[in-house]
PDB file of the backbone (N, CA, C, O) and the ligand in Angstrom, with CONECT records:
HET     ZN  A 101       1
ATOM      1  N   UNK A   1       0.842  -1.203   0.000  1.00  0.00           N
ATOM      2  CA  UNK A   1       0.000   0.000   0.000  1.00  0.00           C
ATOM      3  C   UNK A   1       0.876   1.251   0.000  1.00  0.00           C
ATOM      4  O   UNK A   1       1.672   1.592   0.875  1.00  0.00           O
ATOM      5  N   UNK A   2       0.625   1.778  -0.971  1.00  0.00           N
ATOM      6  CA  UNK A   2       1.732   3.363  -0.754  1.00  0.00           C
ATOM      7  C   UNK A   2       0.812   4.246  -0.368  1.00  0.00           C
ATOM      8  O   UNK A   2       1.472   4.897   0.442  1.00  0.00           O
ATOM      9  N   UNK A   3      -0.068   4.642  -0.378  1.00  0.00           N
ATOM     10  CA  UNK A   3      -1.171   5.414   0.044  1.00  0.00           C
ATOM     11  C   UNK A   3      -0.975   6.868  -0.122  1.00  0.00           C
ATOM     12  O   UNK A   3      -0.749   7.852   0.583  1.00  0.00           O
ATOM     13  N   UNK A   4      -1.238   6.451  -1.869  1.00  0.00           N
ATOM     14  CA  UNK A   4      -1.794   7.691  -2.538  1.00  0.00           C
ATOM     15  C   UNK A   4      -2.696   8.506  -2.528  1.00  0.00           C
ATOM     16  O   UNK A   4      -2.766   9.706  -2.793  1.00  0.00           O
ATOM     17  N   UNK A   5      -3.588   7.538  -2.103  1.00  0.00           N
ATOM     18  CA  UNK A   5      -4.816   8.132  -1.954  1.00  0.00           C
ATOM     19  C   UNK A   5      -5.323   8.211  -0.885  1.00  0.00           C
ATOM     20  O   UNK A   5      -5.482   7.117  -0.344  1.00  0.00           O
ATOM     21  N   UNK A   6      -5.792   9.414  -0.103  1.00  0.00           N
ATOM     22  CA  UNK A   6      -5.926   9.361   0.819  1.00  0.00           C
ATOM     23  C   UNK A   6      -7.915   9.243   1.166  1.00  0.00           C
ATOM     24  O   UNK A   6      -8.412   9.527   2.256  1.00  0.00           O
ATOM     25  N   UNK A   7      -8.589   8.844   0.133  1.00  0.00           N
ATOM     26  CA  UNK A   7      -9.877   8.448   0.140  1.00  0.00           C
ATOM     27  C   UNK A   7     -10.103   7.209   0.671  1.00  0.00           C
ATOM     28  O   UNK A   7      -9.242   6.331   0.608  1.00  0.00           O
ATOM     29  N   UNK A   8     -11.355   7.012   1.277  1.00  0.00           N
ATOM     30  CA  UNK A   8     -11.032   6.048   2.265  1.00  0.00           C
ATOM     31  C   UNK A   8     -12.787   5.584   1.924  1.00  0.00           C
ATOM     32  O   UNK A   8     -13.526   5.265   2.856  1.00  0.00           O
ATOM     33  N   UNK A   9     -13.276   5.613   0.467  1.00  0.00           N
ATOM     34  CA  UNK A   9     -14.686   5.679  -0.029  1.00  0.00           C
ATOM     35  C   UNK A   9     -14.689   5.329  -1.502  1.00  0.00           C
ATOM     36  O   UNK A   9     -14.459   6.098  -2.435  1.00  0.00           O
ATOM     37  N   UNK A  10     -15.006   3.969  -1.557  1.00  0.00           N
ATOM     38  CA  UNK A  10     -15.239   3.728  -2.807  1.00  0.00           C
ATOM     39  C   UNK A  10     -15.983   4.684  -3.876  1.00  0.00           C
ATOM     40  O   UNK A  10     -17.028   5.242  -3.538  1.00  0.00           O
ATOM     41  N   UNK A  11     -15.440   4.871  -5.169  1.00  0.00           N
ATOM     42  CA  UNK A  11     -15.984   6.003  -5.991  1.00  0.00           C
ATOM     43  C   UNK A  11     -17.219   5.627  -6.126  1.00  0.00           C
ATOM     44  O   UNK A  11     -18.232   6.302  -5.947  1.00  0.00           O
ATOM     45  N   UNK A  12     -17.098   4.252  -6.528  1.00  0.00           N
ATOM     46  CA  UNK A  12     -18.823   4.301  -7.375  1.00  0.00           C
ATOM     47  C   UNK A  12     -19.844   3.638  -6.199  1.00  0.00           C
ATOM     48  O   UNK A  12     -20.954   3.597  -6.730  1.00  0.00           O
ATOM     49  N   UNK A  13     -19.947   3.016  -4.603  1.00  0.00           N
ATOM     50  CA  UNK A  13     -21.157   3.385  -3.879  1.00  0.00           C
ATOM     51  C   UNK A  13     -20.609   3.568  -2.773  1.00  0.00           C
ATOM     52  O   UNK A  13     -21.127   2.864  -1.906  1.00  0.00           O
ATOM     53  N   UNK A  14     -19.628   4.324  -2.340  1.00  0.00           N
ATOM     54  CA  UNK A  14     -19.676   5.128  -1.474  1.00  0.00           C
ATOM     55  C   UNK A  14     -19.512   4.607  -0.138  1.00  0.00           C
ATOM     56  O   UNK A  14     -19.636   5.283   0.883  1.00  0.00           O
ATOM     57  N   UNK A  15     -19.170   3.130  -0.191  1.00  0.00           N
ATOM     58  CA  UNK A  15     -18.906   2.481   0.719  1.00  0.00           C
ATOM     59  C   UNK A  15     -17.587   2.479   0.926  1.00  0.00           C
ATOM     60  O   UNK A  15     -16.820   2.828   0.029  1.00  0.00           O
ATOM     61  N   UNK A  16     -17.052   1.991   2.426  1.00  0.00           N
ATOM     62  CA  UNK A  16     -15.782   2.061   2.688  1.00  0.00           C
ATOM     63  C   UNK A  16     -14.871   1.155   1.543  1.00  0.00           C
ATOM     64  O   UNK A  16     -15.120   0.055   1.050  1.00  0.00           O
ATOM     65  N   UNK A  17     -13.713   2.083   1.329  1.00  0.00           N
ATOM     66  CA  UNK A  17     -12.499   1.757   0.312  1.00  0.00           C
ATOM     67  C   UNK A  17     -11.914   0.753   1.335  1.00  0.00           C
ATOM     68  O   UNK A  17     -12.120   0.654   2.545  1.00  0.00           O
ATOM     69  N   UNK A  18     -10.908  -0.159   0.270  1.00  0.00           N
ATOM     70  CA  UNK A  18     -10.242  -0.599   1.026  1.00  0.00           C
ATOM     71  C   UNK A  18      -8.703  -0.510   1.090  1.00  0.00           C
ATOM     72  O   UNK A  18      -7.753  -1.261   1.310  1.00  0.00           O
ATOM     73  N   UNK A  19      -9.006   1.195   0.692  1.00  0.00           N
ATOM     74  CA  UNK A  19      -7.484   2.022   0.600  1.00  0.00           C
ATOM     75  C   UNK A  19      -7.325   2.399  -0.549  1.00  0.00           C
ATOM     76  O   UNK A  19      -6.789   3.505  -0.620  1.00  0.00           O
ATOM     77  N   UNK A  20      -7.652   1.783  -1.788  1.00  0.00           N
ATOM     78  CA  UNK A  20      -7.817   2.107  -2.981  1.00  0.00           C
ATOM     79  C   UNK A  20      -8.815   2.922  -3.398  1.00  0.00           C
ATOM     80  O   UNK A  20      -9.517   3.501  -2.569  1.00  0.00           O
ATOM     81  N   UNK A  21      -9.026   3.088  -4.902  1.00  0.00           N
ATOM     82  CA  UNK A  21     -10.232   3.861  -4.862  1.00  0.00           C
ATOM     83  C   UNK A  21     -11.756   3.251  -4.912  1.00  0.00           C
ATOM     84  O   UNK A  21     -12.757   3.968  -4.925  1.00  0.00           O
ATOM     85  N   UNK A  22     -11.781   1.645  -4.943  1.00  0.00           N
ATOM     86  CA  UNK A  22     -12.886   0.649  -5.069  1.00  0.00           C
ATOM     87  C   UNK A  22     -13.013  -0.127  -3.612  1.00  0.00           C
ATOM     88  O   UNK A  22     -11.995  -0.639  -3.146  1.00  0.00           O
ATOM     89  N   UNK A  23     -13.934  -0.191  -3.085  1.00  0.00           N
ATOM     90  CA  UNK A  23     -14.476  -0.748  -2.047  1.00  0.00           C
ATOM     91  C   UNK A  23     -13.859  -2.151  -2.110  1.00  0.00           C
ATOM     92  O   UNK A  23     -13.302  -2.372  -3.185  1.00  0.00           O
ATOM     93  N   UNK A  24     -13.817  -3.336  -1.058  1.00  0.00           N
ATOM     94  CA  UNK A  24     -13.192  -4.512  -1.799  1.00  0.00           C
ATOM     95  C   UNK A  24     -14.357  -5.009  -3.255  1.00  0.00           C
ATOM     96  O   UNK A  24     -13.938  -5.134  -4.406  1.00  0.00           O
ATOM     97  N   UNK A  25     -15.666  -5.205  -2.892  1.00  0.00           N
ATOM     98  CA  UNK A  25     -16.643  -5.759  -3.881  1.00  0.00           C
ATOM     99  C   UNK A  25     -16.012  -5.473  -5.296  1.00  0.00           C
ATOM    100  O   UNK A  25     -15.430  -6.290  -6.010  1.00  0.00           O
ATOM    101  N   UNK A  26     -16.261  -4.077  -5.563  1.00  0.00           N
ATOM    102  CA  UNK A  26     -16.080  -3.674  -6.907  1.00  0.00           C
ATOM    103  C   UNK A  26     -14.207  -3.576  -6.843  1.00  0.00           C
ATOM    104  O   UNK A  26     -13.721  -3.232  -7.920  1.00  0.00           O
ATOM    105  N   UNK A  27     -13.583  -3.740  -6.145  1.00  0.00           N
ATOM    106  CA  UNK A  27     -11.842  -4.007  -6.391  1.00  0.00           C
ATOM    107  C   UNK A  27     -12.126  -5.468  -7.152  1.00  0.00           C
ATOM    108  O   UNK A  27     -11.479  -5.700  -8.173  1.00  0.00           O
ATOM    109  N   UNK A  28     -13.150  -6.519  -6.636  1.00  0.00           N
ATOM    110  CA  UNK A  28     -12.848  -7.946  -7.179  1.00  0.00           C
ATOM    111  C   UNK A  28     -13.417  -7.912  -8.377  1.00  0.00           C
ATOM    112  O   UNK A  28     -13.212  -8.680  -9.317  1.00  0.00           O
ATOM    113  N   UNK A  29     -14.128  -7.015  -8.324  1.00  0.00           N
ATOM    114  CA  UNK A  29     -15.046  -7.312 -10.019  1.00  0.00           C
ATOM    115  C   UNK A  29     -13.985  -6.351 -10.683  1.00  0.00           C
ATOM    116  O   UNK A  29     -13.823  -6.617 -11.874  1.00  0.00           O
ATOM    117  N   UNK A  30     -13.209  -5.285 -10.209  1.00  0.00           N
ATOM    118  CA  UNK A  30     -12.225  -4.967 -11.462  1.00  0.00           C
ATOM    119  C   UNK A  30     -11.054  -6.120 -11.532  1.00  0.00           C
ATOM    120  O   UNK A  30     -10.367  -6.201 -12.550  1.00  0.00           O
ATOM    121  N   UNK A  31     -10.876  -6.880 -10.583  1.00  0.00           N
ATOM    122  CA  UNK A  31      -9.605  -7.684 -11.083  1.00  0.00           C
ATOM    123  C   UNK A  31     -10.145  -8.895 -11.585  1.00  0.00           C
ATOM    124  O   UNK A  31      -9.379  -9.764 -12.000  1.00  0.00           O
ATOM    125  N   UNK A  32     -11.545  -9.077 -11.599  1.00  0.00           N
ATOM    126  CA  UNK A  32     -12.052 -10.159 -12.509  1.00  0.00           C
ATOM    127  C   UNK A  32     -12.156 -10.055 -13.818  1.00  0.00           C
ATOM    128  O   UNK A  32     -11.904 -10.922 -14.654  1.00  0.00           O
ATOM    129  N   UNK A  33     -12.659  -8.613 -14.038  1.00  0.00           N
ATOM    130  CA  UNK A  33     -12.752  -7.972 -15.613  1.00  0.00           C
ATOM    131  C   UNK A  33     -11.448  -8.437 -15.862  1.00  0.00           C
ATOM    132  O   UNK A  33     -11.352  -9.434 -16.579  1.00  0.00           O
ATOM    133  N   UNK A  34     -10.239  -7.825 -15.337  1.00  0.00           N
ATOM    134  CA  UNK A  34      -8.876  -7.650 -15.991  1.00  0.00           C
ATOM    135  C   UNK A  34      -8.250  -9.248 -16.320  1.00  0.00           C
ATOM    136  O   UNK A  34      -7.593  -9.398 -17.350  1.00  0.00           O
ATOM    137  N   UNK A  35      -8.437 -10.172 -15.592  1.00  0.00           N
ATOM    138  CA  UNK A  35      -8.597 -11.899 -15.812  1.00  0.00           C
ATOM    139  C   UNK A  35      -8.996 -11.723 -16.864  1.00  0.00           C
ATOM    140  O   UNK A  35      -8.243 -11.797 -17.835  1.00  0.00           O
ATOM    141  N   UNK A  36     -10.289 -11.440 -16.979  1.00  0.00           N
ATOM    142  CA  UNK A  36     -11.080 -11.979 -18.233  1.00  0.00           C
ATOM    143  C   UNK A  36     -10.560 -11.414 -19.672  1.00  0.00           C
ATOM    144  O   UNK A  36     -10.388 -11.806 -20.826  1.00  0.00           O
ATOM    145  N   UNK A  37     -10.407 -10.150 -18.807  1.00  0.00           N
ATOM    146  CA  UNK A  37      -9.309  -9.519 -20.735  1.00  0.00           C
ATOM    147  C   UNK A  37      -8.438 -10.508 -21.202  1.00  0.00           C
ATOM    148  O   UNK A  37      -8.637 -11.115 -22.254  1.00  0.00           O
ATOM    149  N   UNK A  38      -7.142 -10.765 -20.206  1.00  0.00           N
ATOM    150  CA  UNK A  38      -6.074 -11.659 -20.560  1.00  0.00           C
ATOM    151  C   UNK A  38      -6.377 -12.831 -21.138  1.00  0.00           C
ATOM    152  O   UNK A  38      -5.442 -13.438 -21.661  1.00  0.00           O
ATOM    153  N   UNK A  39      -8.013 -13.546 -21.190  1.00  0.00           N
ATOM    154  CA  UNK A  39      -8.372 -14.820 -21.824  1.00  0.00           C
ATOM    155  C   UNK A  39      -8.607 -14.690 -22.875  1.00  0.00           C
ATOM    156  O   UNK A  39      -8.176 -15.341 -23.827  1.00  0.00           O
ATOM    157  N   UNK A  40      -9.856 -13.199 -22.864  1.00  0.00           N
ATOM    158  CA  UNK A  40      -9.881 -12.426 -24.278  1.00  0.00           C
ATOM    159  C   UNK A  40      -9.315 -12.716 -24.855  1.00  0.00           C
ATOM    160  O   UNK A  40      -9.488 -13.603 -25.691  1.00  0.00           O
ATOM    161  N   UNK A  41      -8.083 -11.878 -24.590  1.00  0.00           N
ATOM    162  CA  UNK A  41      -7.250 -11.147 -26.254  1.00  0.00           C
ATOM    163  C   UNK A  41      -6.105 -12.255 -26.585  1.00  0.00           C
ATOM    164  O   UNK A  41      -5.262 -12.129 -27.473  1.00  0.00           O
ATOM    165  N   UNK A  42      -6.254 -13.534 -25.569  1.00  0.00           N
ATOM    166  CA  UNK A  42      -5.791 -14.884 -26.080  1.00  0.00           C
ATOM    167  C   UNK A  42      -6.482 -15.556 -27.601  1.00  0.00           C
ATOM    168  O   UNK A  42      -5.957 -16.050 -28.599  1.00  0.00           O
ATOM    169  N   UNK A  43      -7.656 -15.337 -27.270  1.00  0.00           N
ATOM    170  CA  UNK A  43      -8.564 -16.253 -28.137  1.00  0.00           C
ATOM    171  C   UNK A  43      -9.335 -15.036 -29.569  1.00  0.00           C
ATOM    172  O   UNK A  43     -10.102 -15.280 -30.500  1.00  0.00           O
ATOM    173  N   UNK A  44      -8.672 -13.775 -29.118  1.00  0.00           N
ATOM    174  CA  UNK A  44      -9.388 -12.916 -30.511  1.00  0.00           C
ATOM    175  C   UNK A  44      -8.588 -11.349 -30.198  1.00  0.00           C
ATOM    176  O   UNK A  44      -8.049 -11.020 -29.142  1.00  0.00           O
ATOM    177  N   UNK A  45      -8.642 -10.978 -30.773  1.00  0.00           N
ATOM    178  CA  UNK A  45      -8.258  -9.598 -31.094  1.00  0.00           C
ATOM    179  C   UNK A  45      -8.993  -8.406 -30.481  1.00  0.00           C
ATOM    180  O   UNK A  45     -10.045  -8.023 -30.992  1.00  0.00           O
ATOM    181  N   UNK A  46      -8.611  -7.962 -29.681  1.00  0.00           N
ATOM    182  CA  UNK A  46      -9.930  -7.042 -28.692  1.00  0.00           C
ATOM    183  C   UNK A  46      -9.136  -5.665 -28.236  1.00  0.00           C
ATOM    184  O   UNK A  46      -8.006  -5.873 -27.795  1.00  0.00           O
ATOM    185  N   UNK A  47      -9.485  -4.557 -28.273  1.00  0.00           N
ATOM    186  CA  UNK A  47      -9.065  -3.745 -26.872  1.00  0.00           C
ATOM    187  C   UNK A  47      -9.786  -3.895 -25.678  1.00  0.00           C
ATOM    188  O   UNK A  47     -10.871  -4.459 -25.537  1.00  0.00           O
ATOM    189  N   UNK A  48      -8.938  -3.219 -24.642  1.00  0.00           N
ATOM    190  CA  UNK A  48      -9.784  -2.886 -23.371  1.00  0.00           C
ATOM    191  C   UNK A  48     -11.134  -2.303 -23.378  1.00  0.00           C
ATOM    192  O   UNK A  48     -12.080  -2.845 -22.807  1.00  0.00           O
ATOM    193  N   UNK A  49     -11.216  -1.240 -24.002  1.00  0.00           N
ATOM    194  CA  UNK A  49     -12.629  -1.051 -24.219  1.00  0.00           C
ATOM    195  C   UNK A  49     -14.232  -1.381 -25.322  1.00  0.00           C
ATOM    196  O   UNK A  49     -15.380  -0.957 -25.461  1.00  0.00           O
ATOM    197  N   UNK A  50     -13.575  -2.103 -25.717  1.00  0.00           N
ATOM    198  CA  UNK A  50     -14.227  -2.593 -26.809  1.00  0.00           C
ATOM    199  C   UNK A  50     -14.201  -4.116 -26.321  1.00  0.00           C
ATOM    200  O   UNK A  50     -15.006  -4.853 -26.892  1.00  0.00           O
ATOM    201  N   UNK A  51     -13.502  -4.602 -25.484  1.00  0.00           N
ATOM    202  CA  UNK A  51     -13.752  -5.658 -24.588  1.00  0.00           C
ATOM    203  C   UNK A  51     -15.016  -5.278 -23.421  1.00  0.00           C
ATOM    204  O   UNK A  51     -16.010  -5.994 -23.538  1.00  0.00           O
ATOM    205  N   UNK A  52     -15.059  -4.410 -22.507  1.00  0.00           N
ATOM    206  CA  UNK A  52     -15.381  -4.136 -21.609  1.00  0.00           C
ATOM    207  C   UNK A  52     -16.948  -3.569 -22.298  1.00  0.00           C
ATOM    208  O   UNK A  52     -17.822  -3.666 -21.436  1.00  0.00           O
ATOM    209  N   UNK A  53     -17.401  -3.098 -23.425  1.00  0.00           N
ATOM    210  CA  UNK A  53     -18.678  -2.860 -24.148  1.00  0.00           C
ATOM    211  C   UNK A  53     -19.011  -4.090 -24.062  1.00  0.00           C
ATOM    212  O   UNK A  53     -19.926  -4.289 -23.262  1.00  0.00           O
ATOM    213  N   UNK A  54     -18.498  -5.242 -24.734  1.00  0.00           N
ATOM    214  CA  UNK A  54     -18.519  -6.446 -24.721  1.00  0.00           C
ATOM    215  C   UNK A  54     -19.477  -7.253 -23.674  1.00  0.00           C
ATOM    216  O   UNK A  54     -20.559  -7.795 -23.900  1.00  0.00           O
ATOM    217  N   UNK A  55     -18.798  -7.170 -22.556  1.00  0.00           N
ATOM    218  CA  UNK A  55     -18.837  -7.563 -21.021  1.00  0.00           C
ATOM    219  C   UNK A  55     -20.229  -6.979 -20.508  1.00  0.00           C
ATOM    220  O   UNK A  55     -21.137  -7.702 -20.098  1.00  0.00           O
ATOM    221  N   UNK A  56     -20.289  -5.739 -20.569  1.00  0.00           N
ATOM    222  CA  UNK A  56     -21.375  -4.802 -20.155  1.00  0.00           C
ATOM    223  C   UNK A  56     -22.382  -5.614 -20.898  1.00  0.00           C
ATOM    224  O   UNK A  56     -23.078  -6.356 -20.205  1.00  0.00           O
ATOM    225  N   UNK A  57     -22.591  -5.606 -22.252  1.00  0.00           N
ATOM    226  CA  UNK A  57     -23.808  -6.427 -23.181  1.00  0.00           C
ATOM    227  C   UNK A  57     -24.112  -7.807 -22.709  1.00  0.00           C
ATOM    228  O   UNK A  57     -25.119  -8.264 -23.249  1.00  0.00           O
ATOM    229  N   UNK A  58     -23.602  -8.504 -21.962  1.00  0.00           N
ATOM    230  CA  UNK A  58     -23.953  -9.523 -21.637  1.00  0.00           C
ATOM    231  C   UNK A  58     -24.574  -9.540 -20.760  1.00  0.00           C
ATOM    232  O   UNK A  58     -24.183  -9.031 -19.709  1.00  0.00           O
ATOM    233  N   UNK A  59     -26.059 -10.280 -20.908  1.00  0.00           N
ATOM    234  CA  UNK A  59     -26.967 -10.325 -19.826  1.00  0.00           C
ATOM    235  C   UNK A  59     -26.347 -10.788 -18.809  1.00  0.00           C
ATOM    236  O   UNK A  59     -26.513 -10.148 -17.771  1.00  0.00           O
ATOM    237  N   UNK A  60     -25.448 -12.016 -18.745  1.00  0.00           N
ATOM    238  CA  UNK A  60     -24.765 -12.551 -17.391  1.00  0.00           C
ATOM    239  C   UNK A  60     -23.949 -11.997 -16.666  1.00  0.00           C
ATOM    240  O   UNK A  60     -23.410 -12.474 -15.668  1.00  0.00           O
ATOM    241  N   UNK A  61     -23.764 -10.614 -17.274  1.00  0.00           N
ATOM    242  CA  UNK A  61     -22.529  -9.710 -16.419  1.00  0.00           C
ATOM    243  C   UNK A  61     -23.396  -9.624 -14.913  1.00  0.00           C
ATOM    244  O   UNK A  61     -24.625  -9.579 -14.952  1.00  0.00           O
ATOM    245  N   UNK A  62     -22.792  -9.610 -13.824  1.00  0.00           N
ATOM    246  CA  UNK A  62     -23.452  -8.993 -12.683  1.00  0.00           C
ATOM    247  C   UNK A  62     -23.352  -7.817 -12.909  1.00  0.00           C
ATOM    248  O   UNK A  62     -22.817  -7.305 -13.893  1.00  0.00           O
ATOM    249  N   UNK A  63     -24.117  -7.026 -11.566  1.00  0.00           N
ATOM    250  CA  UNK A  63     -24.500  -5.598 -11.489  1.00  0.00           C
ATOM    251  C   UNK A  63     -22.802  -5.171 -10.892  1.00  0.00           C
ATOM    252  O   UNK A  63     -22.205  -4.324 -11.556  1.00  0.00           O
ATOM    253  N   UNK A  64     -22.277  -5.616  -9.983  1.00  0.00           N
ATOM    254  CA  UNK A  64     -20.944  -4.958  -9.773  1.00  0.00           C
ATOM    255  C   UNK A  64     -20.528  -4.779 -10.660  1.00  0.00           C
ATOM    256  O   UNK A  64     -20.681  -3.609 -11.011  1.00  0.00           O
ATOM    257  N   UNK A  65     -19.851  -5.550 -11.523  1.00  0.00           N
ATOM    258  CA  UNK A  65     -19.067  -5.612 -13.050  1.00  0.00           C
ATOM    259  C   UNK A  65     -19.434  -4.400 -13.333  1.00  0.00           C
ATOM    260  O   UNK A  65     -18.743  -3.397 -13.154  1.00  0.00           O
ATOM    261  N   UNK A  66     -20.827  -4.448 -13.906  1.00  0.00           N
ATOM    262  CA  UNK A  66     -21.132  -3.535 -15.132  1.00  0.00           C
ATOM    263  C   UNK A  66     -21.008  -2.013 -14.281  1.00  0.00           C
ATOM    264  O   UNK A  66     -20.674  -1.008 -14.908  1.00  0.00           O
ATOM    265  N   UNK A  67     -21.254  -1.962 -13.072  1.00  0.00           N
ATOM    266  CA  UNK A  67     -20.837  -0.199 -12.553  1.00  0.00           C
ATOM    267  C   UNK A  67     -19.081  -0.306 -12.254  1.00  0.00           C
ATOM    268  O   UNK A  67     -18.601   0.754 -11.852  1.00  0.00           O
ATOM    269  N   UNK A  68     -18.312  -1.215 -12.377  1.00  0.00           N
ATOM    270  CA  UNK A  68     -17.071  -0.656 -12.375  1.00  0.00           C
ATOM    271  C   UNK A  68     -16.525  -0.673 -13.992  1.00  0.00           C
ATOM    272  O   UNK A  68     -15.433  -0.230 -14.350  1.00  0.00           O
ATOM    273  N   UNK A  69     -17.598  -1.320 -14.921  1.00  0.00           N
ATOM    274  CA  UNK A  69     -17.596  -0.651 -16.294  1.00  0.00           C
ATOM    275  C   UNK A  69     -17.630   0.478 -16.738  1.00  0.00           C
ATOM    276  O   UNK A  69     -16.725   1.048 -17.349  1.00  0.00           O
ATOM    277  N   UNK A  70     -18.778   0.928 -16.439  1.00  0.00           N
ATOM    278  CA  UNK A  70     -19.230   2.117 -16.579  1.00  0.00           C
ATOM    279  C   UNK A  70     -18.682   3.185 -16.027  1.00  0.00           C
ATOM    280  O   UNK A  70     -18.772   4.271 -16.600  1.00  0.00           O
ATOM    281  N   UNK A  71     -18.134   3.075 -15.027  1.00  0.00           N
ATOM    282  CA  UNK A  71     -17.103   3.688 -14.162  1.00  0.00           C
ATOM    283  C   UNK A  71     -15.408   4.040 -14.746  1.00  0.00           C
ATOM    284  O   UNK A  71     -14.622   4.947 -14.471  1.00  0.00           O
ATOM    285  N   UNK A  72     -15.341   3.091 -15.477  1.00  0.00           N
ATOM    286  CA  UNK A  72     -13.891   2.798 -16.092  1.00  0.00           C
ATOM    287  C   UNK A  72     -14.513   3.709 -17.280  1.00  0.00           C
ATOM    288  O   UNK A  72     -14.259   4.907 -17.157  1.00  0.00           O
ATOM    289  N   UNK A  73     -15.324   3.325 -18.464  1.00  0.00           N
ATOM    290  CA  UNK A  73     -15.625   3.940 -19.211  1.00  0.00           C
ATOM    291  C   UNK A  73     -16.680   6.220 -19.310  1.00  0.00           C
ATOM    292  O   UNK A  73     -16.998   7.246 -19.912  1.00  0.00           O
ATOM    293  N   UNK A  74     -16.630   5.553 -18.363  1.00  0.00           N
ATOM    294  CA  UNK A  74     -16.835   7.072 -17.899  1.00  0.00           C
ATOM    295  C   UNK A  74     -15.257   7.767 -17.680  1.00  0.00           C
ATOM    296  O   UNK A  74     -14.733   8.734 -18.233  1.00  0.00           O
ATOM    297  N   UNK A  75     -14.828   6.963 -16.775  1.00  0.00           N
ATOM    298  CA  UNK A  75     -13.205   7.763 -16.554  1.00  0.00           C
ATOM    299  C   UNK A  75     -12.448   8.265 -18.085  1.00  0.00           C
ATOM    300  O   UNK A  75     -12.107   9.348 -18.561  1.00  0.00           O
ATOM    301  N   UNK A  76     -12.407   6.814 -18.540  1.00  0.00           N
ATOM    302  CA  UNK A  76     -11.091   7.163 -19.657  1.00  0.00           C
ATOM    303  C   UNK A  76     -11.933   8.117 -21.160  1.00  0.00           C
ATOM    304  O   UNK A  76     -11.330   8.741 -22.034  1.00  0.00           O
ATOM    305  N   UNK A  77     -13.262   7.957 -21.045  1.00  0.00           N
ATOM    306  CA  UNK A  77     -14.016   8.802 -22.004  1.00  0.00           C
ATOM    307  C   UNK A  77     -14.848   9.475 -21.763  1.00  0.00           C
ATOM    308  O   UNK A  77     -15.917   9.208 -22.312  1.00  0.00           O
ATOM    309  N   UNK A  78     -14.791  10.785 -20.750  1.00  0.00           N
ATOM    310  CA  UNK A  78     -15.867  11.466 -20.260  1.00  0.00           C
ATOM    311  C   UNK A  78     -16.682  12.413 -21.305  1.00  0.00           C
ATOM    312  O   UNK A  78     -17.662  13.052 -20.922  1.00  0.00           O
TER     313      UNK A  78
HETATM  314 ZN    ZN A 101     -17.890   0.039  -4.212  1.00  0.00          ZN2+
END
């Protein structure tokens, strides 16, 4: 932990961080997304975000996933 950040509140519900800027819940659903890229772009040709549109469209995404989607995609393309 270098503790950059001194927020102590997950961005997207506001629940306690767990030092980072994602609560643990949505910390696991971003390091699950990021798993799932690396299987991705094994088996096809993808970016990150055009992966992560991907992900979001799927009815089976859970609801965490898709708000630290939307979250990611809000960030890098406001
Ligand atoms: Zn959260």
């Amino acid at each position: 932990m270098e503790g950059k950040s001194k927020e102590r509140k997950c961005v997207i519900c506001s629940n306690e961080s767990d030092g980072g800027e994602f609560c643990v819940w949505h910390r696991l659903s971003y390091e699950r997304l990021e798993e799932m890229f690396k299987v991705w772009r094994e088996a096809m040709e993808i970016g990150w975000k055009e992966f992560l549109e991907e992900v979001r469209k799927n009815p089976n995404t859970g609801v965490w996933v898709k708000e630290v989607i939307s979250y990611i995609l809000k960030k890098e393309n406001p």
